[in-house]
C-alpha positions as CSV (number, residue, x, y, z in Angstrom):
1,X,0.0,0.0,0.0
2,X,1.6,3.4,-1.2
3,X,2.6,5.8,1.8
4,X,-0.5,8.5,1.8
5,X,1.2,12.2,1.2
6,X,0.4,14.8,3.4
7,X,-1.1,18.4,1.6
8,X,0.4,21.1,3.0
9,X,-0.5,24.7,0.6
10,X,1.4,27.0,2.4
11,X,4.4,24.6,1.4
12,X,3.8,22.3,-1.6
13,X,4.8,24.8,-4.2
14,X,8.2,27.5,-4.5
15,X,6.4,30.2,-5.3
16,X,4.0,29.7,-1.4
17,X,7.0,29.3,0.2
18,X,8.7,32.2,-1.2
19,X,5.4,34.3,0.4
20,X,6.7,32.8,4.1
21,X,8.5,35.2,6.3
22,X,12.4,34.8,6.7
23,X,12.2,32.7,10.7
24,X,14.7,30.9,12.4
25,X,12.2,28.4,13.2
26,X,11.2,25.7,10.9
27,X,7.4,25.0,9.8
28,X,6.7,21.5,10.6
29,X,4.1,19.3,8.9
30,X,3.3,15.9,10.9
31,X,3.6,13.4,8.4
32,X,3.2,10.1,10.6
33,X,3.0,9.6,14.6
34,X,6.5,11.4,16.4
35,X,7.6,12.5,12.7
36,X,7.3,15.6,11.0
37,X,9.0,17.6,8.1
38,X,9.9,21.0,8.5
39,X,10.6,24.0,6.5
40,X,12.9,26.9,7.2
41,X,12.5,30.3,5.3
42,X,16.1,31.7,4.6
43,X,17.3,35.0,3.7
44,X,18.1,32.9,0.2
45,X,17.1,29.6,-0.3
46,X,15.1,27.5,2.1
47,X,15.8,24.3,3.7
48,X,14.1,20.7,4.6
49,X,14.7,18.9,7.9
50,X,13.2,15.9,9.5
51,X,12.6,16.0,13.2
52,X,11.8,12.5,15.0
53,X,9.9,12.3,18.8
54,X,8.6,9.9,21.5
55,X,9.7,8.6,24.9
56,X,13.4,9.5,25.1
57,X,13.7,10.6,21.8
58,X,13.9,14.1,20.0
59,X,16.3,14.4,17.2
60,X,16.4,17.1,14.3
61,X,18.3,16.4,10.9
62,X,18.3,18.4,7.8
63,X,17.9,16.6,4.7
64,X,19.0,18.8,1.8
65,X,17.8,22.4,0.0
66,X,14.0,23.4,-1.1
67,X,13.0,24.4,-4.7
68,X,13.1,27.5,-4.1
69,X,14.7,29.2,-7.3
70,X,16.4,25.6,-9.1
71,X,14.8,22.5,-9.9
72,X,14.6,19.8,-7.6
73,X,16.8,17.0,-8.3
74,X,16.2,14.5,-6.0
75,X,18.8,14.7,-3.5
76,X,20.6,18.0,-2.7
77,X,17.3,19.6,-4.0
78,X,13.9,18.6,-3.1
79,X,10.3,19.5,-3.8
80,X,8.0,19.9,-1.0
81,X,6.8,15.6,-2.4
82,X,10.2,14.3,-2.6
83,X,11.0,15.8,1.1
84,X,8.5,13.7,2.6
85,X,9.7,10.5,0.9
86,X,13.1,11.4,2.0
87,X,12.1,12.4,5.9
88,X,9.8,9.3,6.1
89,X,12.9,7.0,4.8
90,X,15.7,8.7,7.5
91,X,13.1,8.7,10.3
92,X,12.6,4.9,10.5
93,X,13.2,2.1,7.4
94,X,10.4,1.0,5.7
95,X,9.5,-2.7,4.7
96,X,11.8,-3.3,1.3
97,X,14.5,-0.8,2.3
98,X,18.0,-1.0,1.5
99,X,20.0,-1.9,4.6
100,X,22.8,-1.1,3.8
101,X,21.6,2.2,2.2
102,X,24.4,4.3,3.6
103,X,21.7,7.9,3.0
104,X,20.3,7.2,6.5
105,X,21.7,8.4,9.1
106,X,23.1,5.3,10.9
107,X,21.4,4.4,14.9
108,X,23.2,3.1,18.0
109,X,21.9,0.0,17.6
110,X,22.9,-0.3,14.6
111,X,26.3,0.7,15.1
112,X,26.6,-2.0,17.6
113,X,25.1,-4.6,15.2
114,X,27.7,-3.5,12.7
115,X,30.5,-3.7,15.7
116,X,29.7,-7.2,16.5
117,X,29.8,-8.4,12.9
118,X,33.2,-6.0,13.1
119,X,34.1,-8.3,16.0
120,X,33.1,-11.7,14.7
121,X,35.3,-10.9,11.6
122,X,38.2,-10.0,12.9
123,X,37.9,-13.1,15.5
124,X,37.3,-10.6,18.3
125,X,34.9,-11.1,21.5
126,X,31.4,-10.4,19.5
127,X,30.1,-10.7,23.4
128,X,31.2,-7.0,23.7
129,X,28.9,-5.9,21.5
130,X,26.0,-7.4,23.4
131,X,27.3,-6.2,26.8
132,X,26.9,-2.6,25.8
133,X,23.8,-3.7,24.3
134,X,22.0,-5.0,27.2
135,X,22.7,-1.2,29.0
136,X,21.8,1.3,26.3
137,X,18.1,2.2,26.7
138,X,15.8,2.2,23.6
139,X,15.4,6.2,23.4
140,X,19.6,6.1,23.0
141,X,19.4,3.1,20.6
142,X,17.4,4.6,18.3
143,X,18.7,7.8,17.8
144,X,21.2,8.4,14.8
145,X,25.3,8.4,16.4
146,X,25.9,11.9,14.7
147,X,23.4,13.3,17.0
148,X,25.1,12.2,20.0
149,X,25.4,14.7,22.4
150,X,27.7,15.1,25.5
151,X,25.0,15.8,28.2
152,X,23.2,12.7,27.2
153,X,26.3,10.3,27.1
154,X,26.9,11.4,30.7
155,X,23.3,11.1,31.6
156,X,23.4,7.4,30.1
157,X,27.1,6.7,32.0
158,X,25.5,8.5,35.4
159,X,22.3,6.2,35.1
160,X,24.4,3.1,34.9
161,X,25.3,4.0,38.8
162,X,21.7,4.0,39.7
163,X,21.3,0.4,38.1
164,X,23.6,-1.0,40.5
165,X,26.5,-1.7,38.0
166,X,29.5,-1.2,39.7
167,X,32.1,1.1,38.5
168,X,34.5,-1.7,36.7
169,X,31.3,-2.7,34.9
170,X,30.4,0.8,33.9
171,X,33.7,1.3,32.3
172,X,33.6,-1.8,30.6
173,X,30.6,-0.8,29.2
174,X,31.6,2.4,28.2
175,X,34.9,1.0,26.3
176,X,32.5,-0.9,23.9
177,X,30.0,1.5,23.2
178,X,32.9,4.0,22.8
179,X,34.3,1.0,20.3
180,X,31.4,0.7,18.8
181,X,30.8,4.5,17.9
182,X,34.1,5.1,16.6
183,X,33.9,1.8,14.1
184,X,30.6,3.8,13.1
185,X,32.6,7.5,12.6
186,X,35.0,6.0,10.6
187,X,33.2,4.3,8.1
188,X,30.9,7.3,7.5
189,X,32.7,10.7,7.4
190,X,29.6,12.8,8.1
191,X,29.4,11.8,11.9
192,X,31.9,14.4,12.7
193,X,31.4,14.0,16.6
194,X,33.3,11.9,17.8
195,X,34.7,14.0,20.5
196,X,31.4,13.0,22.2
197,X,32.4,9.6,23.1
198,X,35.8,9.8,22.7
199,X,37.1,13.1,24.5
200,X,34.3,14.1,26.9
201,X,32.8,10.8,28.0
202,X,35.6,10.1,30.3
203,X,35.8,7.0,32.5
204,X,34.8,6.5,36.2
205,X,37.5,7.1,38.6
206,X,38.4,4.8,41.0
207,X,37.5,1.8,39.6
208,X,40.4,-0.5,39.5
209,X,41.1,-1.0,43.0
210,X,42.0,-3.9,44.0
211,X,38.7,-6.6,45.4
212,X,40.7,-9.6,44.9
213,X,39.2,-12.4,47.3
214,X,42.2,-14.3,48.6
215,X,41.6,-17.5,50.0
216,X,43.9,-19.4,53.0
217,X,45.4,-22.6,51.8
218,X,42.8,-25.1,54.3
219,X,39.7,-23.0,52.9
220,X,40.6,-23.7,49.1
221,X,41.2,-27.4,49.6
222,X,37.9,-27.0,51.7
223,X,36.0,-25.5,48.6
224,X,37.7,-28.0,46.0
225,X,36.5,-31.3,47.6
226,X,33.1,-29.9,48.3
227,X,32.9,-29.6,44.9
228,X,34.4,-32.6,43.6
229,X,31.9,-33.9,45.8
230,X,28.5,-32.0,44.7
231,X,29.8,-32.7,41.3
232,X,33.2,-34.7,39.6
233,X,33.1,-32.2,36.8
234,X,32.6,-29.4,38.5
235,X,35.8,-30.4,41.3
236,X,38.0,-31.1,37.9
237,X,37.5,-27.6,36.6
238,X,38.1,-25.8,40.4
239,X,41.3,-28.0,40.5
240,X,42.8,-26.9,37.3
241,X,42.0,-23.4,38.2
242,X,43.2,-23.7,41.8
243,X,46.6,-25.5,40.4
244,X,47.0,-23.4,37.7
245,X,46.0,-19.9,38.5
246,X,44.1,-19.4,35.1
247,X,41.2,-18.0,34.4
248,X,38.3,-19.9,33.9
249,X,37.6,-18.7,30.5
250,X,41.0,-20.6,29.5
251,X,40.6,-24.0,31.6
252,X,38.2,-24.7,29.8
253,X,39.8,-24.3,26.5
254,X,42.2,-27.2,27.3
255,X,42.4,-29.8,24.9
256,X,43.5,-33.4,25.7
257,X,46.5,-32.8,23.9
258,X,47.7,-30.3,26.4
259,X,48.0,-32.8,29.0
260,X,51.6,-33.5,29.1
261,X,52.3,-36.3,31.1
262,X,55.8,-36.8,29.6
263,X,58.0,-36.4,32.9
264,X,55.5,-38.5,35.5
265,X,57.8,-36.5,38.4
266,X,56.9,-33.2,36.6
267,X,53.5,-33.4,34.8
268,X,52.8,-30.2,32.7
269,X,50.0,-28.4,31.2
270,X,49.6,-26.7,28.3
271,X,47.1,-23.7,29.0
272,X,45.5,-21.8,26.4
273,X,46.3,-18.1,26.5
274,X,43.1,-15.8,26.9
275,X,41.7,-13.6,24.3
276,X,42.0,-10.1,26.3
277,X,44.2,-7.5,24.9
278,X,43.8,-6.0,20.9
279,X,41.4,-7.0,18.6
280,X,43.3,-7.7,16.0
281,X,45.4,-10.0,17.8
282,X,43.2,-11.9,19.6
283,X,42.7,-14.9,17.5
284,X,46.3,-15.0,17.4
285,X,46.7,-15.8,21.3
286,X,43.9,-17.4,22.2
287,X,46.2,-19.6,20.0
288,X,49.3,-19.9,21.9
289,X,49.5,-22.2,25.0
290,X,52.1,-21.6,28.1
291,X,53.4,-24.1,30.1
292,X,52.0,-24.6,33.7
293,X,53.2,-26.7,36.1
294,X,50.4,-29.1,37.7
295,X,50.9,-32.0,40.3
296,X,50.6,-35.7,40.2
297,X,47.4,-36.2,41.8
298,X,45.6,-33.6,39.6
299,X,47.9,-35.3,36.6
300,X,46.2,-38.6,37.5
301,X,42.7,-37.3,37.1
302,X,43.4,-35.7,34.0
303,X,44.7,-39.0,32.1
304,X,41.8,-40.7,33.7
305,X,39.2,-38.0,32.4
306,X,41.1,-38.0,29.2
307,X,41.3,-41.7,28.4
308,X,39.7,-42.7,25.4
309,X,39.4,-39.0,23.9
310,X,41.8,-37.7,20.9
311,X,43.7,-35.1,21.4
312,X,42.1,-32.4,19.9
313,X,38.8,-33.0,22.1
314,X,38.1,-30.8,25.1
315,X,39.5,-32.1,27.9
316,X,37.3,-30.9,30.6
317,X,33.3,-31.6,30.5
318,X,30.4,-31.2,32.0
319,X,28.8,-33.6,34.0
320,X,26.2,-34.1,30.6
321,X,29.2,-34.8,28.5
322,X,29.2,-31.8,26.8
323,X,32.1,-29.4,26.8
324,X,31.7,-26.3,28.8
325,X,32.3,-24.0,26.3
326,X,33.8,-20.3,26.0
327,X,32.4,-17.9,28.1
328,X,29.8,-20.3,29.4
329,X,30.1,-18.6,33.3
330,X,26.4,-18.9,33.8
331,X,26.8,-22.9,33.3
332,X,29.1,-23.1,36.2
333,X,27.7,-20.0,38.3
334,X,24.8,-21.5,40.2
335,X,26.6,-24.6,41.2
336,X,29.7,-23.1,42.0
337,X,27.9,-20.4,44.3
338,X,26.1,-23.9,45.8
339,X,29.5,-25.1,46.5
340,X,30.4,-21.5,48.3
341,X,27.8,-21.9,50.5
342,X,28.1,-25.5,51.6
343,X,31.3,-24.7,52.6
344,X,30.6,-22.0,54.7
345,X,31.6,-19.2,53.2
346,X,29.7,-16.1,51.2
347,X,28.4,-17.2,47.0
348,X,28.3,-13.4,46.7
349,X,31.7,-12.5,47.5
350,X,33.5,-15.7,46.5
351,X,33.9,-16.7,43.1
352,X,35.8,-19.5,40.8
353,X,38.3,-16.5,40.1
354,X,38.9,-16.1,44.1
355,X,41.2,-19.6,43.2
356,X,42.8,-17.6,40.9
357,X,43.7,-14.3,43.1
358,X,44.7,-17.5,45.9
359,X,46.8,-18.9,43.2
360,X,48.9,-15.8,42.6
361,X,48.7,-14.2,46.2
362,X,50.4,-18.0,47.1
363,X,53.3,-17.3,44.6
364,X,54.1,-14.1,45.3
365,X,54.2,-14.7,49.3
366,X,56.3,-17.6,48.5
367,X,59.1,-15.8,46.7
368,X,58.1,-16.5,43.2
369,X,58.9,-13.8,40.9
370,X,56.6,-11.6,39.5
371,X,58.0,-12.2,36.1
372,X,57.2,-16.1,36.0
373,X,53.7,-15.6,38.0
374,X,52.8,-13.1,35.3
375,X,53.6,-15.3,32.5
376,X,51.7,-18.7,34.0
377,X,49.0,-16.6,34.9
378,X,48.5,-15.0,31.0
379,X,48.6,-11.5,32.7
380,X,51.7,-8.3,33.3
381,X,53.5,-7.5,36.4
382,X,52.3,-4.1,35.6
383,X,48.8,-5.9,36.5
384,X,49.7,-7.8,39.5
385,X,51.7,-5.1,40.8
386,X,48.6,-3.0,40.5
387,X,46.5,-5.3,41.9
388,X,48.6,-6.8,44.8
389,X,50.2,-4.1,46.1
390,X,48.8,-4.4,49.6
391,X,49.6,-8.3,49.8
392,X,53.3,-7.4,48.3
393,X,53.8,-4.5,50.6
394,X,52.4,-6.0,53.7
395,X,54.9,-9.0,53.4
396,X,57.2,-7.6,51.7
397,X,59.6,-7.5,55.0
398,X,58.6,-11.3,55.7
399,X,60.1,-12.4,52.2
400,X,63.0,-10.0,51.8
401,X,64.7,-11.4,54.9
402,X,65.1,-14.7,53.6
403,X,67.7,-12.9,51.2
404,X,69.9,-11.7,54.5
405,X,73.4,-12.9,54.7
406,X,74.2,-14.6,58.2
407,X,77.5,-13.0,58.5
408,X,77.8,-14.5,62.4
409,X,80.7,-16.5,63.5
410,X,80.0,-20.3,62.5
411,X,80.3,-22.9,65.6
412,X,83.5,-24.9,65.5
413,X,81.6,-28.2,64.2
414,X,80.6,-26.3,61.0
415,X,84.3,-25.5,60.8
416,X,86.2,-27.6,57.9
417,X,89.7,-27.8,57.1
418,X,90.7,-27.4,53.5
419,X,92.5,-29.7,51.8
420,X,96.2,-28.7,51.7
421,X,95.6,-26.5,54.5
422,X,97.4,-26.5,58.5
423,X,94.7,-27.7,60.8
C-alpha cells in the first residue's frame, strides 16, 4: 500500500513558500506519529529537515535544499513531495529498504550490530557488543550516532550507577559503546562528533582497586573437595583453576592434547592463552599455549578424564558430556555459588576467580617472581603489581629477609679444614 502524502498549501509549491517570512524556526508538517517535516524560510534559499519524537527521543536532521529558485533534483534539492519521501525513509526504514543504504543516518543500535559483525570478523569477543547492548536504553538506541550529544552520554554513564552496576562494569561498558561509535565514525565521514564519546565521556575514577578475594590454603582445599563432591566435573575444573591460576575462560579451552604427562615426576600443562588485549590480535593468542606446572594427583585425574578422547577434544566436560564451552560462566555460576555456601563461606563474595587471586597471592608470598607468576598466569606484572600491592607491601619484609646474609661467626663443628691447608 503506497505511503499517503500529506497536503500542505502554504508549502507544496516554490512560489508559497517564497510568500513565508524569513524565521529561524522551521514550519513543521506531521507526516506520521512522532515524525514531521519541516521548512525553514532563509534569507536565500530555504531548507528541509526531519525531526523525529517519543519517549526518550527528540532528534532534528536536515535533509537537503528546497526548490526555491532551481529544480529539484532529487537529492541536494527537493520538492515539498520528494522531502516527505526522503524524511519518512531517514526517520525509520520501511518494509523493502535498502540496509545497507548508507543515506540514513546510521542508529546506535545499529552501530553496535555492525561492531559485532566487526568483531566476529576479525575473531574478536562479538560478546562486547552485546554487553553494551544490554545497558543502552531504547530512546539512546534509536537515535542516529551523529546526533550524539555530550549531556546525554553522561546522563546514560550517570544512570548506569543508579542500576547497581559497579564502576568496573560501567567502564567496561563504556569502552565498547565507545568501540562501537568510533567503528561507526569511521566508516561514514559525516558523523563528525566523535569527541562525544571519545574526548568528553571520560571513564569513572576509582574503579580498578584492587577486590581480589584471597583464599587461606585449608579453605581452598575446603572448597575443592566440596565440589568434587556435589559434582566430579565441577571439582575437575576448580582443581585446574586452583593449580593453575588461570582464568576460567582458559581452563576450559584445554584440549587433551595439552595434557603432558611426559615427565611423571613433573607433569605439565599446556594452558590456552586468553583472548583479552587488541582486537586484532586476539585470534592469534587465544592460539598460543604456556606451560604450567600441575601435580601428580591432579595429573592422574586428568589421564583418567582424558582416556579414550583424541587429542584435539576438550579435555574438561560437563557432567552431561558436553564441553563447557567459552564464556559459558552462567553454566558453572549456580553450582559453583552452591559449592560456596556448603562450605561456609559467602556465593556473593567468593567466586571461581577467588582460586585464581589465591593462586597468585600463594606465589608471590612464597618468593616467586613476578615475572614467572605473570607469564603462567597469561597476565603483566604491571597488573599484579597494581592489583597486589597491599599483599606485596604487607609481606614484603617477611620475604626480603630470607635474602639476609648470616655474617655470624659459624660454631666450631661447622668448621672444615681445607685440603692442603694446617689444621
Amino acid at each position: 500500500m503506497p505511503t499517503k502524502k500529506v497536503r500542505a498549501s502554504k508549502l507544496e509549491s516554490a512560489s508559497a513558500r517564497r510568500k513565508l517570512p524569513i524565521a529561524k524556526r522551521p514550519i513543521y508538517v506531521k507526516l506520521a506519529p512522532n515524525i514531521f517535516l519541516g521548512y525553514r524560510r532563509n534569507e536565500n534559499v530555504g531548507s528541509w529537515n526531519v525531526r523525529v519524537t517519543g519517549p526518550g527521543i527528540d532528534w532534528i536532521k536536515k535533509i537537503g535544499l528546497a526548490d526555491d529558485f532551481e529544480p529539484s533534483d532529487g537529492r541536494a534539492v527537493l520538492s515539498f513531495w520528494q522531502a516527505q519521501e526522503t524524511a519518512r525513509k531517514l526517520a525509520r526504514r520501511q518494509p523493502g529498504d535498502d540496509a545497507g543504504d548508507d543515506s540514513r543516518p546510521l542508529t546506535v543500535a545499529e552501530a553496535l550490530t555492525n561492531y559485532e559483525a566487526d568483531l566476529t570478523a576479525r575473531g574478536g569477543d562479538a560478546y562486547n557488543a552485546k554487553r553494551a547492548r544490554l545497558h543502552v536504553p531504547p530512546a539512546m538506541a534509536s537515535k542516529p550516532v551523529a546526533l550524539l550529544r555530550s549531556i546525554e552520554m553522561h546522563k546514560w554513564r550517570d544512570g548506569l550507577i543508579a542500576k547497581g552496576l559497579s564502576r568496573a562494569s560501567i567502564n567496561r561498558v563504556r569502552t565498547c559503546v565507545r568501540a562501537a561509535l568510533t567503528l561507526a565514525a569511521k566508516r561514514d565521514r559525516r558523523i563528525v562528533n566523535r569527541h562525544v564519546w571519545e574526548d568528553d565521556l571520560e571513564a569513572l575514577p576509582n574503579a580498578t582497586m584492587a577486590r581480589n578475594v584471597v583464599l587461606p590454603d585449608d579453605v581452598v582445599g575446603k572448597l575443592i573437595a566440596t565440589a568434587y563432591t556435589h559434582d566430579p566435573k565441577l571439582g575437575l575444573l576448580c582443581d585446574v583453576v586452583s593449580t593453575t591460576g588461570a582464568r576460567p575462560s582458559q581452563a576450559v579451552r584445554l584440549l587433551v592434547g595439552d595434557l603432558d604427562l611426559a615427565d611423571r615426576s613433573a607433569p605439565q600443562l599446556l594452558m590456552p592463552r586468553s583472548g583479552k588485549g587488541h582486537a586484532n590480535k586476539r585470534a592469534q593468542k587465544m592460539a598460543e599455549r604456556v606451560r604450567v606446572q600441575i601435580t601428580p594427583q591432579l595429573a592422574t585425574r586428568l589421564k583418567a578424564e582424558a582416556k579414550g578422547r583424541a587429542g584435539d577434544a576438550s579435555l574438561l566436560r560437563r557432567s552431561n558430556g558436553e564441553p563447557w564451552g567459552y564464556r559459558r560462566s552462567d553454566q558453572y555460576r549456580r553450582e559453583f555459588a552452591e559449592v560456596v555456601e556448603a562450605a561456609g563461606l559467602d556465593p556473593k563474595t567468593v567466586t571461581m576467580y577467588a582460586l585464581r587471586h589465591s593462586y597468585i597471592s600463594r606465589a608471590l608470598l612464597r618468593g616467586i617472581s613476578i615475572t614467572l607468576i605473570a607469564d603462567a598466569t597469561d597476565t603483566s606484572e604491571r597488573e599484579i603489581r597494581r592489583h597486589y600491592a597491599k599483599l606485596i607491601s604487607d609481606h614484603s619484609g617477611e620475604i626480603m629477609r630470607r635474602a639476609l646474609l648470616d655474617l655470624s661467626q659459624p660454631s666450631v663443628a661447622n668448621v672444615v679444614t681445607l685440603p692442603g691447608r694446617r689444621s
